[in-house]
Backbone as CSV, one residue per row, in Angstrom:
resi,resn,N_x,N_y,N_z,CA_x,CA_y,CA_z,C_x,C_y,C_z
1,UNK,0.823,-1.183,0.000,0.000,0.000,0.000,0.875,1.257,0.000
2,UNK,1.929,0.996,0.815,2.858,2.392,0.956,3.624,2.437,-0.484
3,UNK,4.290,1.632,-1.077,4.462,1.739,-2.463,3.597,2.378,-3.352
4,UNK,1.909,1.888,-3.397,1.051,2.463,-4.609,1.386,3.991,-4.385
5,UNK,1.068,4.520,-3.121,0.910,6.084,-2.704,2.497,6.766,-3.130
6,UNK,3.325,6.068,-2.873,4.468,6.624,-3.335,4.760,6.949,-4.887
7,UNK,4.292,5.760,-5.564,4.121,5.756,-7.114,3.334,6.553,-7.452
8,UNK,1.777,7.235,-6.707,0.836,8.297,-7.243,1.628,9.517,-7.392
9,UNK,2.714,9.899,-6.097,3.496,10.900,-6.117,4.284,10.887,-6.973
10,UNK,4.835,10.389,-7.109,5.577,10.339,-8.528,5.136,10.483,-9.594
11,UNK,3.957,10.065,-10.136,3.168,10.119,-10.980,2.878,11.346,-11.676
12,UNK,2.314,12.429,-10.225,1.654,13.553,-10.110,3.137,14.662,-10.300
13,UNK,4.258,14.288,-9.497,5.350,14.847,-9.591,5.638,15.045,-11.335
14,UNK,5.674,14.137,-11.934,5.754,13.971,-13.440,5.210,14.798,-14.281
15,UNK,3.985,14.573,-13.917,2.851,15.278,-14.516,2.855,16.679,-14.268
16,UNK,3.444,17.402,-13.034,3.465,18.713,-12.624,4.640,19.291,-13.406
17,UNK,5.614,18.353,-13.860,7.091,18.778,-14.641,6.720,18.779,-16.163
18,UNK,5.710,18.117,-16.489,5.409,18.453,-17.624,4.907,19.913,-18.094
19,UNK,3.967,20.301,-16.958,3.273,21.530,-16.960,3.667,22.652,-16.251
20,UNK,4.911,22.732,-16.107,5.801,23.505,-15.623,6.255,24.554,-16.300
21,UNK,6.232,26.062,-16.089,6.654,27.106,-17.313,7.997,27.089,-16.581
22,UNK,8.552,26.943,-16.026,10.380,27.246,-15.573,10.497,26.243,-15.536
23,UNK,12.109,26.448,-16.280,13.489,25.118,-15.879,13.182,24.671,-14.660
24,UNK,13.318,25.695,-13.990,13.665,25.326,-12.342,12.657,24.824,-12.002
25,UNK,11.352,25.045,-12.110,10.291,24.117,-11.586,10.187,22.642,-12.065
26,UNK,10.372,22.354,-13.259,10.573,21.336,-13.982,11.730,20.292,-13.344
27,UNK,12.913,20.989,-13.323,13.600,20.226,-12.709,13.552,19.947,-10.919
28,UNK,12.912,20.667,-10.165,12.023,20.314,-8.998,11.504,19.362,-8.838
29,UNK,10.587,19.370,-9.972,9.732,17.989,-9.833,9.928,16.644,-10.345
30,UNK,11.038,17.348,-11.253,11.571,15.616,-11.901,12.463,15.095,-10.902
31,UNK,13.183,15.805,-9.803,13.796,15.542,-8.628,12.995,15.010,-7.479
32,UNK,11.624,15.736,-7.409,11.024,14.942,-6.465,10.464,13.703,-7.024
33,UNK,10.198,13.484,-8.142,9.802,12.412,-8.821,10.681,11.221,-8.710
34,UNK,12.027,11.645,-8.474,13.180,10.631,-8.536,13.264,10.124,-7.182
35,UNK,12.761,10.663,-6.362,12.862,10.789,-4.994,11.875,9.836,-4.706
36,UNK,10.502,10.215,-4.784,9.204,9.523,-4.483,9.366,7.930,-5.170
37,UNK,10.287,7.754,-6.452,10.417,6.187,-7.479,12.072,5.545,-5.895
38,UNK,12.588,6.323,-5.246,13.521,5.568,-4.751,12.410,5.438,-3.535
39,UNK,11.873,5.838,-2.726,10.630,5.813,-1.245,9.749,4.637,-2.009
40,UNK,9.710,4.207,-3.482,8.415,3.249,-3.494,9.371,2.125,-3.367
41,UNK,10.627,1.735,-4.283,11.506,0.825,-4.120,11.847,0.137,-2.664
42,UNK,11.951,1.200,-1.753,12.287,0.968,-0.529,11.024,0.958,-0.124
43,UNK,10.110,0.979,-0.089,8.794,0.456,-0.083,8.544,-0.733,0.252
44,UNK,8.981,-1.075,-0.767,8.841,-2.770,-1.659,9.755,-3.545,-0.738
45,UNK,10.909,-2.991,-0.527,11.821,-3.828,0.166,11.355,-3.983,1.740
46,UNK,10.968,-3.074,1.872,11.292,-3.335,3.702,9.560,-4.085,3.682
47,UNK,8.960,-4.414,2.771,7.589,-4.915,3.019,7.639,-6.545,2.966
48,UNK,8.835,-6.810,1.655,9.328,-8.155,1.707,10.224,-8.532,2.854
49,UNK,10.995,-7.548,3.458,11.779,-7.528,4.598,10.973,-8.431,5.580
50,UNK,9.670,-8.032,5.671,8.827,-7.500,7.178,8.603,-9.100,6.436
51,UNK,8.060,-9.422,5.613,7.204,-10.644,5.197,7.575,-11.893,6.088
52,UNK,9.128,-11.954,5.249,10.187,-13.316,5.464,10.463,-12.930,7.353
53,UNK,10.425,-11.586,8.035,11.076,-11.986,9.457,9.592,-12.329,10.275
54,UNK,8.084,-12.312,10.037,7.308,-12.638,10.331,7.234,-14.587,10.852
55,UNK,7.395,-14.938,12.134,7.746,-16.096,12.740,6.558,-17.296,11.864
56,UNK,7.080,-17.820,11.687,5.823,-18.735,11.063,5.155,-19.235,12.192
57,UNK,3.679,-19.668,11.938,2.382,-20.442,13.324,3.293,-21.179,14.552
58,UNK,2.816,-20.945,15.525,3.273,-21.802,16.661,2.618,-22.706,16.802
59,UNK,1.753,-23.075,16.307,0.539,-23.837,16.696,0.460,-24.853,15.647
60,UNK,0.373,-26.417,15.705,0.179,-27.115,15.102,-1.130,-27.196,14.250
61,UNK,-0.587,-27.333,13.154,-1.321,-27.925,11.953,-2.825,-28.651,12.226
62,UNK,-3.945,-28.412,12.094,-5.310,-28.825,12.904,-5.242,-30.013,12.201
63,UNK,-5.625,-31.123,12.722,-6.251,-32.411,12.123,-7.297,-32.957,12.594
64,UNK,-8.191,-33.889,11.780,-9.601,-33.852,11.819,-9.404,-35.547,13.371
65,UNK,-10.329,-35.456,14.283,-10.039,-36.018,15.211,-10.587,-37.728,14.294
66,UNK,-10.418,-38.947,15.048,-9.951,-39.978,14.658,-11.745,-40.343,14.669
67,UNK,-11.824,-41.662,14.266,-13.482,-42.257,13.750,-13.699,-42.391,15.485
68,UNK,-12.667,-43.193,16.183,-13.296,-43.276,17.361,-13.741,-42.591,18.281
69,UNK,-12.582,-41.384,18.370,-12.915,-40.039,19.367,-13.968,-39.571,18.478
70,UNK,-14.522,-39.221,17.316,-15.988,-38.949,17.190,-17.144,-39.636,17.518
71,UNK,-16.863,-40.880,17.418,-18.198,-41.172,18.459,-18.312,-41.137,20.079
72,UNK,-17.528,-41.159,20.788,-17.459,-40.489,22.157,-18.124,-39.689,22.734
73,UNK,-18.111,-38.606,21.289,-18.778,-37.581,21.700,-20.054,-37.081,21.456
C-alpha cells in the first residue's frame, strides 16, 4: 500500500514537470519524482523484509479427530 501512494506521487510529480513554465520548476519535480520512485523501491523492500522476518504459526497444523474419538462424543 505504501508503495502504490508513493508511485501516485511520482506520478503527479511527473505530470506537474510536464506543466511547468520554468526550468527550475521542472527540474524540482523531476527531482522529487526521482525521490518519491527511490521511497516506493524501498517500499517494496522493507515490506518483503517485514514478510520473510514474520515467525511462522506456533501452533500445530489442525487435524480432523480420529473415527473413534468422534463417536465419544
Amino acid at each position: 500500500m505504501e508503495k502504490a501512494y508513493w508511485l501516485s506521487r511520482k506520478r503527479a510529480s511527473l505530470k506537474l514537470a510536464q506543466d511547468a513554465t520554468s526550468s527550475q520548476a521542472r527540474l524540482v519535480h523531476y527531482d522529487l519524482a526521482g525521490r518519491y520512485s527511490v521511497k516506493a523501491i524501498s517500499a517494496e523492500t522493507q515490506a518483503s523484509d517485514f514478510a520473510s522476518a514474520v515467525p511462522r504459526s506456533i501452533f500445530p497444523a489442525c487435524t480432523l479427530p480420529d473415527a473413534e474419538w468422534a463417536d465419544d462424543a
